[in-house]
KETOR-395999 format. One record per residue: residue in one letter; y, z, x of N, C-alpha, C in turn. Coordinates in pm, whole numbers, padded with zeros to 5 digits, always signed. Layout:
% KETOR-395999
AYZXYZXYZX/...
END
This chain:
% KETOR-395999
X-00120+00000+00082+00000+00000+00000+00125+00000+00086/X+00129+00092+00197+00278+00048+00265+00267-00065+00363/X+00158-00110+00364+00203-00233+00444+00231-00335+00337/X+00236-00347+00220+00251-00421+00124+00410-00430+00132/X+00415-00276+00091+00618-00236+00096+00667-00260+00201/X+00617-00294+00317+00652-00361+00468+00700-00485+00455/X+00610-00577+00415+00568-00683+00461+00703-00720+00304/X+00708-00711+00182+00793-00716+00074+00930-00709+00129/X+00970-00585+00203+01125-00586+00262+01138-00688+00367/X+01065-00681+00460+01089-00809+00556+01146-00918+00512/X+01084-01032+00338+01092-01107+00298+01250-01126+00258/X+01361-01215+00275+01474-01285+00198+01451-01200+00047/X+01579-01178+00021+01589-01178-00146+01644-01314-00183/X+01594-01327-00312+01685-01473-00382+01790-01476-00353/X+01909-01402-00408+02054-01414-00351+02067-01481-00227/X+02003-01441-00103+01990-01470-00006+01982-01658+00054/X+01868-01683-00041+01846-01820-00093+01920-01930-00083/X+02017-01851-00196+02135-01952-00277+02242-01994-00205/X+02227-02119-00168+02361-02200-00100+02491-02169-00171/X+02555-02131-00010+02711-02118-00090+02821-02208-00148/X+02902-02177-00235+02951-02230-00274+03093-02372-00225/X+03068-02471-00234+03114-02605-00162+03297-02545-00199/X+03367-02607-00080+03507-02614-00085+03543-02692-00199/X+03673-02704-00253+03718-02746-00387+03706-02895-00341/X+03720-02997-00412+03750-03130-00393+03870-03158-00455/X+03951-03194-00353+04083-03271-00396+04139-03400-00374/X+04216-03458-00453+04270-03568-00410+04398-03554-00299/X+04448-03662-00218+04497-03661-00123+04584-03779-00133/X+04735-03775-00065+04782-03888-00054+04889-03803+00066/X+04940-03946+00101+05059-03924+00175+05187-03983+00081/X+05305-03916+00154+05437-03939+00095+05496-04058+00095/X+05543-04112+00004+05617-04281-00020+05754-04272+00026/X+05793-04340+00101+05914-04367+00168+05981-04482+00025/X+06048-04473+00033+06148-04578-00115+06257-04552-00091/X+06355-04599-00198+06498-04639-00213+06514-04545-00358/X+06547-04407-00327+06549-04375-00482+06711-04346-00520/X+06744-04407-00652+06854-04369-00718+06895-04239-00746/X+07040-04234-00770+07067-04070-00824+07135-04135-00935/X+07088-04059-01006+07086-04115-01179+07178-03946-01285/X+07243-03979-01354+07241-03905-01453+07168-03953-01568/X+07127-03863-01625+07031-03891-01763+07097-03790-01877/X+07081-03840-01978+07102-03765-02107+07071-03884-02265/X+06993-03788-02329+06955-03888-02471+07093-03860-02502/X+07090-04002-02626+07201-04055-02654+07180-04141-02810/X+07230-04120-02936+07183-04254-03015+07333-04355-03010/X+07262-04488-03054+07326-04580-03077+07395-04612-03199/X+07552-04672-03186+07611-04677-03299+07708-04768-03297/X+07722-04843-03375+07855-04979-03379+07967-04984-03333/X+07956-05084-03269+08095-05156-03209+08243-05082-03246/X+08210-05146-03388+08336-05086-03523+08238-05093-03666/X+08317-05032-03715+08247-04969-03871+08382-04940-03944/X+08372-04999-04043+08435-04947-04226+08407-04962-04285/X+08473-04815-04351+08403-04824-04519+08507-04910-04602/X+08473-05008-04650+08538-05125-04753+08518-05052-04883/X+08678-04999-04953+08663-04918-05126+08774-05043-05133/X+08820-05003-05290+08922-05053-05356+09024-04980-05386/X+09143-05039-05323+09235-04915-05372+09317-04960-05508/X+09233-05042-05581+09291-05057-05730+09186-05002-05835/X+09223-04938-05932+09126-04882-06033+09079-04982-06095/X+08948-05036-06134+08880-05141-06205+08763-05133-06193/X+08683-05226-06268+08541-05242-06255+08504-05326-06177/X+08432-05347-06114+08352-05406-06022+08252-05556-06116/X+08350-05636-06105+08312-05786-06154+08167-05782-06105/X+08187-05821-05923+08064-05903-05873+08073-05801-05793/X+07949-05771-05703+07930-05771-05551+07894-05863-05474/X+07907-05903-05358+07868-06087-05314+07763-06056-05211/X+07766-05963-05131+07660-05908-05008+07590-05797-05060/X+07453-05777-04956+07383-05661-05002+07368-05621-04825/X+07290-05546-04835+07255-05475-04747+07217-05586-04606/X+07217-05567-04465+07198-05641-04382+07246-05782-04385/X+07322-05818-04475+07395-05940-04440+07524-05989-04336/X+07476-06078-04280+07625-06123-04151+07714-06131-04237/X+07857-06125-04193+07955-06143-04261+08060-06136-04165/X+08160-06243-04192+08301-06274-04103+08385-06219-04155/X+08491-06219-04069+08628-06130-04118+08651-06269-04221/X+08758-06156-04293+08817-06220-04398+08733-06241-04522/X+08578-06268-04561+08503-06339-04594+08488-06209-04690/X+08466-06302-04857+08465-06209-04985+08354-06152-04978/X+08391-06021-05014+08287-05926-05037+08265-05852-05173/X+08320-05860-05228+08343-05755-05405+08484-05846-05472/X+08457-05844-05572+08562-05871-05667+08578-05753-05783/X+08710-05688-05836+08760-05594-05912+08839-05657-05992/X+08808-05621-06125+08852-05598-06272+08948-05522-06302/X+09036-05538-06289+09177-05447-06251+09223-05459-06450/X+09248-05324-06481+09255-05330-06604+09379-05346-06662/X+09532-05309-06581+09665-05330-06638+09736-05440-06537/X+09638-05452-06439+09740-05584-06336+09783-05692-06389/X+09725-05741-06497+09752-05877-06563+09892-05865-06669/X+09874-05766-06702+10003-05748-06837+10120-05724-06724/X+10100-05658-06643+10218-05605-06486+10268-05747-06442/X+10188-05828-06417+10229-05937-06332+10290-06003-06458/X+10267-06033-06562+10340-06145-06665+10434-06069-06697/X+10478-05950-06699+10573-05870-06729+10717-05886-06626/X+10653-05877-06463+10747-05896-06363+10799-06048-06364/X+10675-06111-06427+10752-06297-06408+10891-06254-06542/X+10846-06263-06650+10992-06252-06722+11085-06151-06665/X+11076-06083-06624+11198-05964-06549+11254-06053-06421/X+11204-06156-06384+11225-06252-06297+11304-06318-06321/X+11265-06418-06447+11309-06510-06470+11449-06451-06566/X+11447-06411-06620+11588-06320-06655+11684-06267-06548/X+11659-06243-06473+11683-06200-06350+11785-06358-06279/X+11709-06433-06252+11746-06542-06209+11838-06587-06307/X+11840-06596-06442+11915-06643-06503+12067-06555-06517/X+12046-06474-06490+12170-06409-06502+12233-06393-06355/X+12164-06457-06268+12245-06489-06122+12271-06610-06099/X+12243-06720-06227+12277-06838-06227+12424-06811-06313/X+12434-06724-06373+12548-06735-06515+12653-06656-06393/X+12628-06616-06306+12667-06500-06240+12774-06590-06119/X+12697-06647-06087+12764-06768-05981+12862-06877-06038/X+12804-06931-06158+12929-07023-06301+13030-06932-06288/X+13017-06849-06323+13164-06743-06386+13256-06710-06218/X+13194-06687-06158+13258-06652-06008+13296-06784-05953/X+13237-06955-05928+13267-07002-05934+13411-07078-06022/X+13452-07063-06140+13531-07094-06238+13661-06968-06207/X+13620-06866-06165+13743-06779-06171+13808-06838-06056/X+13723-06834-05953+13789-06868-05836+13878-07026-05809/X+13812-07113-05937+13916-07266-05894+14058-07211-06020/X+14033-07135-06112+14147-07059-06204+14268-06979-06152/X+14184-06910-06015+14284-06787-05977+14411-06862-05900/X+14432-06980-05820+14537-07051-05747+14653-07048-05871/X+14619-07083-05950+14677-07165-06097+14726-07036-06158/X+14685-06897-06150+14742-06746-06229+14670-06744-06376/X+14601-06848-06388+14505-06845-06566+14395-06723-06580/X+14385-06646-06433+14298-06572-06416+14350-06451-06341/X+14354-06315-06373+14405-06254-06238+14340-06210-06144/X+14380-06075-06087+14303-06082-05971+14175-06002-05995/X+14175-05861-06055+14157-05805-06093+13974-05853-06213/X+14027-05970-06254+13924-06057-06314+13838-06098-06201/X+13889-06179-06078+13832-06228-05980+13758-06137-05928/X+13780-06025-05926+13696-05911-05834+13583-05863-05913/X+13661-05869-06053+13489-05841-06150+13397-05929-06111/X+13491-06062-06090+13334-06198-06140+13247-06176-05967/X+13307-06083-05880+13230-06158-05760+13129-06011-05776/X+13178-05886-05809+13113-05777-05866+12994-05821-05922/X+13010-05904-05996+12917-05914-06152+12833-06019-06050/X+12843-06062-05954+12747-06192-05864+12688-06103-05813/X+12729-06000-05708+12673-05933-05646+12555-05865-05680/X+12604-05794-05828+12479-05714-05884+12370-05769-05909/X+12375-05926-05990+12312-06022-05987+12216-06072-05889/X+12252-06086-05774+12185-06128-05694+12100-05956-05652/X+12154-05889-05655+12061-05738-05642+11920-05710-05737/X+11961-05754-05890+11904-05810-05969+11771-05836-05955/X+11819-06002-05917+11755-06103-05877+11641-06054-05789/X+11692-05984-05632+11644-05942-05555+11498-05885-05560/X+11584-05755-05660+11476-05652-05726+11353-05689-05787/X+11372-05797-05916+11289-05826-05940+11162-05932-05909/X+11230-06034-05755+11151-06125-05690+11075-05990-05628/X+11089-05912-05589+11026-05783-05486+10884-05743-05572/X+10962-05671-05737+10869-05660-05784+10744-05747-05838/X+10768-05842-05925+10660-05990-05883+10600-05957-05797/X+10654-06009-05637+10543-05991-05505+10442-05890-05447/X+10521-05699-05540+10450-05634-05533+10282-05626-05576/X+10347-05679-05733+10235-05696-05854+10153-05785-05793/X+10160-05904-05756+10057-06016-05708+10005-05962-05561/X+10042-05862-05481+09977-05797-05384+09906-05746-05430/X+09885-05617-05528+09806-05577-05609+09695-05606-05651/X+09701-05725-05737+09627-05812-05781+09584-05890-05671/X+09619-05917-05545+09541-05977-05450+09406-05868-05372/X+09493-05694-05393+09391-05665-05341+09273-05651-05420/X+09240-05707-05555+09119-05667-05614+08959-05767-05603/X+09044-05863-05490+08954-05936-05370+08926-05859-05271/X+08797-05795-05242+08738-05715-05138+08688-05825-05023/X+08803-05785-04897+08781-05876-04802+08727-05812-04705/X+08601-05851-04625+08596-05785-04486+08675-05808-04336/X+08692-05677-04297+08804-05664-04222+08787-05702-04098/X+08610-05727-04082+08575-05713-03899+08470-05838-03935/X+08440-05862-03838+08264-05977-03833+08173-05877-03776/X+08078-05888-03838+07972-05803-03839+07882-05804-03926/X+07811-05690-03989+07670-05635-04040+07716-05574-04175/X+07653-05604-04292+07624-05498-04408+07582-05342-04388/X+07600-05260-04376+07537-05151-04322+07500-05038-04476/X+07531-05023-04549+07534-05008-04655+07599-05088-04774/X+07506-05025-04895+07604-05102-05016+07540-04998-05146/X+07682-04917-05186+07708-04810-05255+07748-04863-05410/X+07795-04966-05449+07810-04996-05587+07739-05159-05637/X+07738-05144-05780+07678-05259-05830+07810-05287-05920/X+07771-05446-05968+07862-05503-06077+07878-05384-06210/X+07994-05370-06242+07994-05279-06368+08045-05148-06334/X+08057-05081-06241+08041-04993-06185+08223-04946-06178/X+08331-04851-06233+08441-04823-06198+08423-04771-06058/X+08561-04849-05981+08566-04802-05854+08707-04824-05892/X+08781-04707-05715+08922-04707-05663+08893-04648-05601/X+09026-04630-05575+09031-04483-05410+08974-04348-05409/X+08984-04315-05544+08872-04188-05537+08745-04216-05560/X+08708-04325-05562+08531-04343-05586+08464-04359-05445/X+08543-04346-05347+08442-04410-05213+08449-04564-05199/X+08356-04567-05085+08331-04695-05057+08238-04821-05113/X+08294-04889-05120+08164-05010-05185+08056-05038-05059/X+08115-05109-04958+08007-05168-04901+08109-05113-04765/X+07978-05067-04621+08006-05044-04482+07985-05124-04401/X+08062-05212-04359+08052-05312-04253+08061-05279-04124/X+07966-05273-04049+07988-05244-03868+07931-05400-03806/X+07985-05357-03683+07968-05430-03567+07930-05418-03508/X+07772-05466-03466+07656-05412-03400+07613-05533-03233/X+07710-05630-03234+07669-05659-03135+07814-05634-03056/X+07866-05625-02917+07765-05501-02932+07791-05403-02955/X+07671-05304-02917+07634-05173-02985+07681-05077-02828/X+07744-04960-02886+07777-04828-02823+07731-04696-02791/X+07736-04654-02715+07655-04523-02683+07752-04425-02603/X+07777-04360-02612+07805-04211-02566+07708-04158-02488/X+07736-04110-02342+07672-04061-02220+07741-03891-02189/X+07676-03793-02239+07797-03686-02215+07753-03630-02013/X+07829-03651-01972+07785-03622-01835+07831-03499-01789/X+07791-03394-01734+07802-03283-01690+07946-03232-01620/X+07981-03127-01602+08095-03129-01540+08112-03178-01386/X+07983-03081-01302+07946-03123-01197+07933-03281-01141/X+07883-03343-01224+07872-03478-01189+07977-03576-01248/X+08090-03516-01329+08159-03632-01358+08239-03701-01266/X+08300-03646-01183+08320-03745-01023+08259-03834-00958/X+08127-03816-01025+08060-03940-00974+08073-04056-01061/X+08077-04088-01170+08091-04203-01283+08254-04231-01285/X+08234-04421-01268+08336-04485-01288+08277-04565-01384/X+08432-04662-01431+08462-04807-01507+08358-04862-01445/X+08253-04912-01477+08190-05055-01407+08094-05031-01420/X+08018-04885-01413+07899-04843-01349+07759-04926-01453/X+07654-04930-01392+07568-04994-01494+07541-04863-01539/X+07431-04880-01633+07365-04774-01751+07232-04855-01803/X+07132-04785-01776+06986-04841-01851+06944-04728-01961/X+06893-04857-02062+06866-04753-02150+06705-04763-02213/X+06680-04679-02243+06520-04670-02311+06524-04626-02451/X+06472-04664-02554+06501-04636-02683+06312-04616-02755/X+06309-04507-02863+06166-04490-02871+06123-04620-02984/X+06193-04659-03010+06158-04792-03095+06093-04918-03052/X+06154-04896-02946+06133-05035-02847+06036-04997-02700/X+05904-04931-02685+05856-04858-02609+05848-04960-02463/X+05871-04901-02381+05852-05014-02234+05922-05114-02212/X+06057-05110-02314+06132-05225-02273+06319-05117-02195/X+06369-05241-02123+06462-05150-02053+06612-05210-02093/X+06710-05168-02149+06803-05235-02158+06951-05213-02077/X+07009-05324-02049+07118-05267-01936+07264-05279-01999/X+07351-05212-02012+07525-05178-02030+07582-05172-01947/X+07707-05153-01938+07782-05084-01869+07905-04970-01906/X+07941-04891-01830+08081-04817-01871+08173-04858-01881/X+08258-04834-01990+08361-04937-02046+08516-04838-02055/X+08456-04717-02063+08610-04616-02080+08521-04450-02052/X+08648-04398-02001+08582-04238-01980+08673-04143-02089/X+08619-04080-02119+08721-03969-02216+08818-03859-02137/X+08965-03868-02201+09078-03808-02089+09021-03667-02036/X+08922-03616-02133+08899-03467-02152+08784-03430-02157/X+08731-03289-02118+08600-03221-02111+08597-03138-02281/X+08508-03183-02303+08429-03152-02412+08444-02989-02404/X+08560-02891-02492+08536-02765-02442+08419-02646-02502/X+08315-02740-02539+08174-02650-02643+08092-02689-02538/X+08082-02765-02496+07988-02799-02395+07988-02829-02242/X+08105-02836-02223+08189-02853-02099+08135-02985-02034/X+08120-03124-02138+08083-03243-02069+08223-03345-02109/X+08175-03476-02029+08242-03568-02046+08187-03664-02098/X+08270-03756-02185+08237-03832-02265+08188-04007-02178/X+08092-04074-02168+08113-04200-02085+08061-04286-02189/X+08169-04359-02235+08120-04497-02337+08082-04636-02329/X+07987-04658-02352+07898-04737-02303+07868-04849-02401/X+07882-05036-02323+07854-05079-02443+07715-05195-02400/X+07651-05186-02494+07533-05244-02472+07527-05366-02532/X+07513-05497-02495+07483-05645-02561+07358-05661-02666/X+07387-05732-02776+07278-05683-02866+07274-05844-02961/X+07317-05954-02878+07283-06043-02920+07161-06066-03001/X+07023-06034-02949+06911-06062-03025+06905-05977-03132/X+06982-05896-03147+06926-05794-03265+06833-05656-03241/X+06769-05699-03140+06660-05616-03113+06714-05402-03133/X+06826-05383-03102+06927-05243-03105+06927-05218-03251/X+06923-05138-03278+06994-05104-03406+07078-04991-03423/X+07228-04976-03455+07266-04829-03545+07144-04741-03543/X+07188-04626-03481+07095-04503-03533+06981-04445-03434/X+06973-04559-03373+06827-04539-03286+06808-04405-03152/X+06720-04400-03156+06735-04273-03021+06688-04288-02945/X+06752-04262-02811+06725-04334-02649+06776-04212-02548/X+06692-04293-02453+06789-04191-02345+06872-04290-02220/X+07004-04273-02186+07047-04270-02113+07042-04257-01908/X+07097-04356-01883+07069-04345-01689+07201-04421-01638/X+07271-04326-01586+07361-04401-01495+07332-04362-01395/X+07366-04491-01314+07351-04467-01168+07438-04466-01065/X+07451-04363-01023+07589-04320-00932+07575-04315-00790/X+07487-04347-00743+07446-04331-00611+07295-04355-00547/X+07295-04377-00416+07096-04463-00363+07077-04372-00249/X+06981-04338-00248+06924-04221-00162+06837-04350-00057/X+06848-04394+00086+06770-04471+00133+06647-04453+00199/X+06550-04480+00204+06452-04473+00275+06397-04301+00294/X+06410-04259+00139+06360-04082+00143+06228-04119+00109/X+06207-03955+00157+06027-03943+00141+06026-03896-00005/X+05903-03903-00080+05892-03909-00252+05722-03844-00241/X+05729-03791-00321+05592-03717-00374+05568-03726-00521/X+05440-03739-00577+05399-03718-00702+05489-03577-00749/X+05539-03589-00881+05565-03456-00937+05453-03345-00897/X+05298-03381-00923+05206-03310-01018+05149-03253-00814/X+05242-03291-00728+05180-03220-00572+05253-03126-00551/X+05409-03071-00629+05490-03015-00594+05450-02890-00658/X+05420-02736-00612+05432-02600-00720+05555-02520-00688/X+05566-02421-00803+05678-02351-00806+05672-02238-00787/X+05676-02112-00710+05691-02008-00676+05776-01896-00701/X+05861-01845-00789+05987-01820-00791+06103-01917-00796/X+06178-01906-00669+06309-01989-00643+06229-02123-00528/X+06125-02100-00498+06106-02126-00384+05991-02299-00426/X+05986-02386-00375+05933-02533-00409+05804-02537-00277/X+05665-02605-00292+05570-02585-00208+05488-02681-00219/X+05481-02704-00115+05318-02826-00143+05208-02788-00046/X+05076-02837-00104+04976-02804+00009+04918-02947+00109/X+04930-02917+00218+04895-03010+00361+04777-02995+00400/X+04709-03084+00426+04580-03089+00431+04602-03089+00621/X+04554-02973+00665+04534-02962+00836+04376-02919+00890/X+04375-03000+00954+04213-02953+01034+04114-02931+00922/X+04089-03003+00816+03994-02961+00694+04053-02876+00601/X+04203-02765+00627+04229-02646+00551+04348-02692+00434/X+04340-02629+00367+04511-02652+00299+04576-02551+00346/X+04733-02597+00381+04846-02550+00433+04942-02543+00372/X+05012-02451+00314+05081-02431+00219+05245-02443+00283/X+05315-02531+00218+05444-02568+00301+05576-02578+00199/X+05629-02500+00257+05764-02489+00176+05854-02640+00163/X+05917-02690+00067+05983-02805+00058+06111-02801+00012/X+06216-02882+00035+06341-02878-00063+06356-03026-00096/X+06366-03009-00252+06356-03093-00344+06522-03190-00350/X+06504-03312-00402+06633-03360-00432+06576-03445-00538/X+06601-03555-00567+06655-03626-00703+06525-03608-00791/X+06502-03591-00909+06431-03565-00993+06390-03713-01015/X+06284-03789-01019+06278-03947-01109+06172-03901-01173/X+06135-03797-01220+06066-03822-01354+05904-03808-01322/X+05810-03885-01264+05668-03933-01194+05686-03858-01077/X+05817-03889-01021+05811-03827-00849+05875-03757-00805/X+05955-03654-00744+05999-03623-00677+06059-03623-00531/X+06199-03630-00494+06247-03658-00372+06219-03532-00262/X+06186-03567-00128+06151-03437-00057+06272-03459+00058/X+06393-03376+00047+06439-03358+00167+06441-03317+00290/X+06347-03212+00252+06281-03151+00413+06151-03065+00387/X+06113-03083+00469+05968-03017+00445+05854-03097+00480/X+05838-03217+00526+05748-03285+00516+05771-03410+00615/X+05686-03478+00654+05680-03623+00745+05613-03711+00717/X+05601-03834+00700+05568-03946+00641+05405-03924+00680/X+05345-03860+00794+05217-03897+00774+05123-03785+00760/X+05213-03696+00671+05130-03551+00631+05028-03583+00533/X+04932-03535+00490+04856-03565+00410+04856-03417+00301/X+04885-03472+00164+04947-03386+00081+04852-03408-00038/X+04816-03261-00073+04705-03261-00219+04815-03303-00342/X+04721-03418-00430+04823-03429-00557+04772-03366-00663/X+04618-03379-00621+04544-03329-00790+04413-03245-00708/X+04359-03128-00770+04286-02997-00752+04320-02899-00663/X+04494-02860-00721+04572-02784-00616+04550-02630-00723/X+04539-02653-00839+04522-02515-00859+04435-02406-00809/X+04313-02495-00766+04189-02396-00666+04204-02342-00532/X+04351-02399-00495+04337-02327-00355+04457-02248-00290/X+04466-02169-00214+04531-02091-00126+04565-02145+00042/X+04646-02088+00069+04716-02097+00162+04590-02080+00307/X+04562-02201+00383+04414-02138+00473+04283-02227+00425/X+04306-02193+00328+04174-02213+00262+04089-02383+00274/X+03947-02398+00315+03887-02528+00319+03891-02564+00200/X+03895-02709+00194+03906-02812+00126+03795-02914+00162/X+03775-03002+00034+03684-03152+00078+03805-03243+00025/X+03864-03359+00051+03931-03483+00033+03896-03589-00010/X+03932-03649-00104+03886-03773-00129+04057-03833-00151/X+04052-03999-00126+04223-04040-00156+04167-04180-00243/X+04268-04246-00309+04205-04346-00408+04160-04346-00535/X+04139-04212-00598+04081-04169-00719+04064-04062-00725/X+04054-04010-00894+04057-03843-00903+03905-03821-00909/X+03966-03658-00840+03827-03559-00788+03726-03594-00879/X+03737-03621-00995+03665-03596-01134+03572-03718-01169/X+03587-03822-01073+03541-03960-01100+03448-03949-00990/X+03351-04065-00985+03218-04097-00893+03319-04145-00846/X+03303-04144-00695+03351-04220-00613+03230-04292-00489/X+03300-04393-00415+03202-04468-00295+03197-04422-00158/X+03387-04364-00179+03433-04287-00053+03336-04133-00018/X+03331-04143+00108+03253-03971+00161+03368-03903+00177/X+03337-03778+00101+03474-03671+00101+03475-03651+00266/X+03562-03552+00288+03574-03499+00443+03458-03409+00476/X+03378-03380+00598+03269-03263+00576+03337-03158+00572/X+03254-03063+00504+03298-02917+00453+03262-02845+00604/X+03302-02752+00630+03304-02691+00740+03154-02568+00704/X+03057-02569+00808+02891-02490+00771+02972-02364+00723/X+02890-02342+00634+02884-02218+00538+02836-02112+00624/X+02911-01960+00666+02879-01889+00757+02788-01790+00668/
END
């Protein structure tokens, strides 16, 4: 029996057995040298050229409407016609107040005429003479008055032709035939001007020294996925926004094809400046520590944990200002498994997670 219990302890336990556990597998790349932009960004929606609301400022019914919704339309070009309910009796009213008018600056000029070939001769005195040029004067005041009023009335009556004021777009349409409209009813129909189309860039305080007149602007809109469209800055606002402490940069975008619309939501990129020939890293290689920015370096088989300072944000990548040299070899993907020291296996070309053809790096013998 105790040589049994001898010969039993001598033997390995299982634990003993069991191969240890393999270093993490990560992917690997080195840093991209490029040309990266310094960009401001901010979403932004899109909105017309110019826009009005077209009402009537005469009380009436609404004869016709001539456009509906999304129709082109030129300046000048009819849009609504109004049923104006006392303009007609007004205007035939001012023609006879006219024409009376005139006639009594015709009788007005006879009589002033006739005094005046009378008065040499004493058949007339003077006193008469000064009435008759009196009695012309008022006449022609008359006269005056009531050619004024006429022209008022037929202005009137001209405006109950709804004309559009701009070339552009239907953007709404708020009344139908039948319908009383005037100035307190609102608008009939909203005409904007969509090619082109405008955007507002509010840019930070910090960076508004950097944006001028000229600058381009690309824009991305979620309507239009993967397509890129280009503007430029057209005017800056005198003043900082004091709720938000930005500046206003207005932007106008060409929209010949239509493809833009009023309303849409995008984001914004001006570009104010080119960073040349910096080193760039995947976002997803960079971690965060506190205050402090880090990536891990693949040295002698180990990861090396290396402090970095960051510059322009693009979104996919990140700019590395210091911290790093073009032929470091930097984990992008299975960085959460490791520590500062610690072995690693490598693979570059594809993620850890896929079969690959490539032989990782050897793992260093399991002590």
């Amino acid at each position: 029996m105790s040589l049994l219990i001898s010969l039993s302890a001598c033997e390995p336990s299982g634990a003993d057995k069991r191969p240890g556990r393999p270093p993490p597998l990560t992917l690997v790349s080195r840093p991209v040298q490029r040309d990266v932009p310094v960009e401001i960004r901010a979403p932004v929606d899109l909105r017309p050229r110019e826009q009005a609301d077209i009402l009537s400022k005469q009380v009436g019914y609404l004869s016709a409407v001539l456009v509906d919704r999304g129709d082109v339309v030129k300046k000048g070009q009819l849009l609504a016609l109004v049923r104006p309910s006392e303009l007609p009796d007004q205007l035939q009213a001012a023609r006879g107040q006219l024409q009376q008018a005139e006639a009594a600056l015709e009788q007005a000029k006879q009589n002033r005429t006739r005094f005046g070939a009378l008065a040499p001769a004493g058949v007339v005195s003077t006193q008469e003479l000064q009435q008759s040029s009196t009695a012309l004067s008022q006449a022609e005041a008359a006269e005056a008055a009531a050619r004024a009023q006429l022209q008022a009335v037929a202005v009137r009556l001209g405006e109950t032709k709804i004309e559009s004021p701009i070339d552009g777009v239907i953007m709404q349409r708020r009344f139908d035939a039948g319908a009383l409209v005037g100035p307190q009813n609102g608008a009939i129909v909203t005409v904007g001007r969509v090619d082109p189309l405008r955007v507002f860039v509010a840019v930070r305080e910090q960076e508004a020294a950097k944006v001028g007149i000229g600058q381009k602007v690309l824009l991305e809109v979620d309507a239009q996925p993967g397509e890129v469209f280009s503007g430029a800055v057209v005017r800056l606002s005198p003043g900082f926004d004091p709720l938000s402490r930005t500046l206003e940069a207005e932007v106008h975008l060409p929209n010949s094809d239509g493809k833009l619309r009023p309303g849409m939501y995008g984001r914004a990129r001006i570009q104010v400046g080119l960073h040349k020939n910096t080193l760039t890293v995947p976002e997803s290689a960079v971690q965060l520590s506190g205050d402090q920015r880090f990536v891990f370096v693949i040295v002698d088989g180990k990861a090396q944990r290396r402090a970095v300072t960051l510059g322009v944000d693009g979104g996919t990548f990140l700019e590395i200002v210091s911290g790093l040299k073009t032929d470091d070899s930097i984990v992008v993907a299975g960085i959460d498994a490791l520590a500062d020291g610690s072995p690693v296996r490598t693979q570059s070309g594809t993620t850890p997670w896929q079969p690959t053809t490539a032989k990782p790096t050897p793992s260093p013998p399991a002590h």
